[in-house]
C-alpha positions in Angstrom: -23.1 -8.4 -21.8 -21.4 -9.2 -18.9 -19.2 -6.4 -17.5 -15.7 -6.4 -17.2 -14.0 -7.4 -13.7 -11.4 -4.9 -12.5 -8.4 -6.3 -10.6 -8.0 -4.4 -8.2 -5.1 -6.3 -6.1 -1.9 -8.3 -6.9 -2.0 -11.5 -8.7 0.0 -14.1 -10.5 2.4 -12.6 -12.6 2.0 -9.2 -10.7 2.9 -10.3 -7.5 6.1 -11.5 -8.7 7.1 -8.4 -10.5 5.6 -6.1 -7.2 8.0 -8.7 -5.3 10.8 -8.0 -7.8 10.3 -4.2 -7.8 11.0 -4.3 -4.1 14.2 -5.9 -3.6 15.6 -3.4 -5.9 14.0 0.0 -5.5 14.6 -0.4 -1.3 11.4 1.4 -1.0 10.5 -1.0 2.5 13.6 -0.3 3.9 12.9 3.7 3.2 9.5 3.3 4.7 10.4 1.2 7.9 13.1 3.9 8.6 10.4 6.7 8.4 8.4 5.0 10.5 10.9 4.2 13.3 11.0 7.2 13.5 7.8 8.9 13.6 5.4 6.3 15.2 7.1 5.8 18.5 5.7 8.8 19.5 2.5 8.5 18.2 2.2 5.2 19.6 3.0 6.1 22.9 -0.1 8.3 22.6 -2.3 5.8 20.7 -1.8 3.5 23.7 -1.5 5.5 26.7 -3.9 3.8 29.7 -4.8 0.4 27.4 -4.7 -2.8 27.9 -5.3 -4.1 24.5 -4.5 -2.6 21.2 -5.9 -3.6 17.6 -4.6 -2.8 13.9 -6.0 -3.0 11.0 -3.7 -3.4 7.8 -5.1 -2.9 4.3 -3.8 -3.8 1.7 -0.8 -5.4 3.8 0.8 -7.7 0.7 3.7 -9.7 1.9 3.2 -8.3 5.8 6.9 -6.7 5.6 5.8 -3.5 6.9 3.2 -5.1 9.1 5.9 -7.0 10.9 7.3 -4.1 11.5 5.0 -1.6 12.8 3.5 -4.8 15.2 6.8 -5.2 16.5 6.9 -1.4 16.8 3.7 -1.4 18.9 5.1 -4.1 21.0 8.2 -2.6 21.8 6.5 -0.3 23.4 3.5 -1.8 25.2 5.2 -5.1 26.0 2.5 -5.7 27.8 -0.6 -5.4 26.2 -3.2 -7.8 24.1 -3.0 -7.0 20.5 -4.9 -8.0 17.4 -4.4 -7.3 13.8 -6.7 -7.3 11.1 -5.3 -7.9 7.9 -6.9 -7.2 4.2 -5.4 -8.0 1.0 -6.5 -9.6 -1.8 -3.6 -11.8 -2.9 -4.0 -15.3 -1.9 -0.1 -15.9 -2.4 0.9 -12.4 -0.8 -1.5 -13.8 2.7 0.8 -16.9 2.2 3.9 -14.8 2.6 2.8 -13.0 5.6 1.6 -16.1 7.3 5.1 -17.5 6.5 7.0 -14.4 7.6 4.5 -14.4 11.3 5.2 -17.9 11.5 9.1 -17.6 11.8 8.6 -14.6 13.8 9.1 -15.1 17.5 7.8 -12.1 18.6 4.4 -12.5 17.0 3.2 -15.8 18.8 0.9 -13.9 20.9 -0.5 -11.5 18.5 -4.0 -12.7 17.1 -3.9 -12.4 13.5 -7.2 -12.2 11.2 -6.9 -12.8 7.7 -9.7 -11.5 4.9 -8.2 -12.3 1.6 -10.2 -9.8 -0.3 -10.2 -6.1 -2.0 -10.9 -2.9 0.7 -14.2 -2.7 -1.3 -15.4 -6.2 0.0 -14.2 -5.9 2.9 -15.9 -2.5 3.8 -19.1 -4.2 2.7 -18.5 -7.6 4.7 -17.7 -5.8 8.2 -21.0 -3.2 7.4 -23.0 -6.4 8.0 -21.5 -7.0 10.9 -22.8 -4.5 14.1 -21.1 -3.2 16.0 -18.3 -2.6 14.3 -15.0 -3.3 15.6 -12.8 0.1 16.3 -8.9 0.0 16.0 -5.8 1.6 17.9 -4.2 2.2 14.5 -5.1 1.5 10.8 -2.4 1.6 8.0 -3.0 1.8 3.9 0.7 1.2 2.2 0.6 1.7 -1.3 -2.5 0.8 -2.0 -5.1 3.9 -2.5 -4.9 3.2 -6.1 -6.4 0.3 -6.0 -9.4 1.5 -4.2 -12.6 2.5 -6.6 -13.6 5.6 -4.3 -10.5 7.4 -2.8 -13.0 9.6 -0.3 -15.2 6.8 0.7 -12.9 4.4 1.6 -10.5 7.2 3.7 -13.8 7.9 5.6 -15.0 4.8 6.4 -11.1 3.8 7.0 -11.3 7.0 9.8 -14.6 6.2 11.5 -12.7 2.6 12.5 -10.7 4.7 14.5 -11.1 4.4 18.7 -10.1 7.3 20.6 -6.8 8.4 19.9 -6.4 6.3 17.3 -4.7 7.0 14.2 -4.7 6.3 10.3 -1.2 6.1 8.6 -1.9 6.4 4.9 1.9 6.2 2.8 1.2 6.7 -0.9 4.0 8.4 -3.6 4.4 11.9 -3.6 2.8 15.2 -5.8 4.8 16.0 -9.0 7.4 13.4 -8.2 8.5 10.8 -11.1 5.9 8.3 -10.8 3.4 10.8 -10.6 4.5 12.7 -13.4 4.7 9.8 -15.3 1.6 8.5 -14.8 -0.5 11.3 -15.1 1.6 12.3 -18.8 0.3 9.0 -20.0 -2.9 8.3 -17.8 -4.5 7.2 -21.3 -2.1 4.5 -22.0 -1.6 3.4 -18.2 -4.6 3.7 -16.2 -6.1 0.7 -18.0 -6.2 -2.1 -16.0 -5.2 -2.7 -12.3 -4.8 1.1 -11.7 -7.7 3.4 -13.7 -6.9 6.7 -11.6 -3.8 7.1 -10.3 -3.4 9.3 -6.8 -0.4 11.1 -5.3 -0.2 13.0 -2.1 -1.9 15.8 -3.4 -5.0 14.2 -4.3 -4.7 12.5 -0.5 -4.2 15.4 0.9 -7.1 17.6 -0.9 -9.4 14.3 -0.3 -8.4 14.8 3.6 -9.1 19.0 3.7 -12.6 18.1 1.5 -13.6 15.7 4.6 -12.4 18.1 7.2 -9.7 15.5 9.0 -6.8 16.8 10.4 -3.1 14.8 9.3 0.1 15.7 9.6 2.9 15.2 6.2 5.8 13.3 6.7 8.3 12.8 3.2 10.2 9.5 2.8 12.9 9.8 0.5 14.2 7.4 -2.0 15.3 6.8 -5.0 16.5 3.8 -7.1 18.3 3.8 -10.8 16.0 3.1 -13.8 18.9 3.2 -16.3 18.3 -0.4 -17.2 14.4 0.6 -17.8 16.1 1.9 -21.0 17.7 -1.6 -22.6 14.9 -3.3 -24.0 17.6 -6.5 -23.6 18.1 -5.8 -20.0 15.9 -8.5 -17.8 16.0 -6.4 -15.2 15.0 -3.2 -17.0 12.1 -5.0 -18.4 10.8 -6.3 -15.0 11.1 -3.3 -13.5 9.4 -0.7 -16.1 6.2 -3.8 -16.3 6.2 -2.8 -12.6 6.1 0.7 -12.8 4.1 0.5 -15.9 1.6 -2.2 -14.6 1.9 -4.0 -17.9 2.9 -7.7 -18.4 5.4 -6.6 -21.2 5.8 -3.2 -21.4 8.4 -3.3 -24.3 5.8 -5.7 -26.5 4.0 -3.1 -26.6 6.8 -0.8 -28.3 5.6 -1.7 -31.9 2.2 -0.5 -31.2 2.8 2.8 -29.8 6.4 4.0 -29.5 5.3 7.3 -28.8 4.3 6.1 -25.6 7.5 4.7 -24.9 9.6 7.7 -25.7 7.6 10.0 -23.6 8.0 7.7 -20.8 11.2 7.7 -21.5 11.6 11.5 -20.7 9.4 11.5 -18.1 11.7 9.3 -16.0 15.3 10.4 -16.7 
């Protein structure tokens, strides 16, 4: 018997509800302040004495963020080649960012790559390919849950690095409400697109275990889930399939309401 493909990226129906979830959680615009504010500095050490700079992006999805930390970079070596490297495994999220560079002035000179597949492939397609290419700065948004093995992919994610260079890794924080949540009812939720779910603690234990120094910054945010609570509310509905990575989270009501009610206390 054939074994069982995991998804391990956005697609179809989950793209629109990850597209959904964002314009009404404002958890880009949380991010994008964070990091106006804490890579100019580290930048201006990435950089410092180059020429050229190169990024890698993994798991970039729509390129919002991307945009944003390119334009970043540029802002601050106006002058320098750049090149960014971008993995993600949804076709239609790689349309979106080619879109979004596409009406993005500042971007004409930057030379994109695009390798529309999972970090797992990717990591295996680049092995074959010597020597491998180093990067001024390498970001993972949101996605180390999608990854198979957390460690392995951190470390091979770190030995991209050239000197200097740094690794930006943003992922929801220990003992917070998604993580709560999740780990309550890891049974009944890690079952399909995400099979173990990681906070910031497991990052950070992951990052001691290897012996890599980081540094902790905390974005805060916070959005109301009240409509999560009307099963007749469209926009409850879309938003707890989101944070539920189901297709119809209140289908499934009549099959396990004691899932439902502990969710329910988990997020109020």
């Amino acid at each position: 018997m054939a074994a069982e493909k995991v998804e391990t990226c956005y697609q179809d129906c989950c793209v629109q509800s990850f597209q959904f979830y964002l314009e009404h959680s404002g958890e880009h615009q949380a991010i994008l302040q964070c990091v106006q504010s804490v890579l100019p500095g580290e930048f201006s050490r990435i950089g410092a004495g180059k020429s050229s700079l190169d990024v890698l992006g993994v798991g970039s999805g729509g390129g919002q963020m991307d945009v944003g930390i390119v334009t970043l970079l540029q802002s601050t070596f106006p002058s320098a080649q750049m090149t960014a490297d971008i993995v993600e495994g949804s076709k239609e999220l790689i349309d979106n960012f080619k879109a979004l560079v596409a009406k993005t002035a500042s971007l004409k000179n930057v030379q994109f790559q695009w390798h529309i597949m999972t970090s797992e492939d990717y990591i295996k397609k680049v092995q074959e390919v010597q020597p491998l290419k180093k990067y001024d700065f390498i970001h993972m948004i949101q996605m180390i849950y999608y990854v198979e093995d957390m460690a392995a992919a951190i470390q091979f994610y770190h030995g991209l690095l050239k000197e200097n260079g740094r690794l930006m890794i943003i992922v929801e924080i220990g003992n917070g409400g998604w993580d709560t949540l999740w780990k309550t009812h890891k049974k009944d939720l890690c079952t399909h697109t995400i099979t173990e779910y990681r906070s910031s603690g497991e990052v950070k234990a992951c990052l001691d275990k290897l012996g890599l120094k980081y540094d902790e910054h905390t974005i805060p945010n916070t959005f109301d889930i009240s409509e999560c609570f009307n099963p007749k509310s469209k926009l409850g509905c879309d938003l707890l399939n989101f944070m539920t990575a189901k297709d119809d989270f209140h289908a499934s009501l009549t099959r396990n309401q004691g899932v439902h009610l502990g969710c329910a206390e988990k997020q109020v």
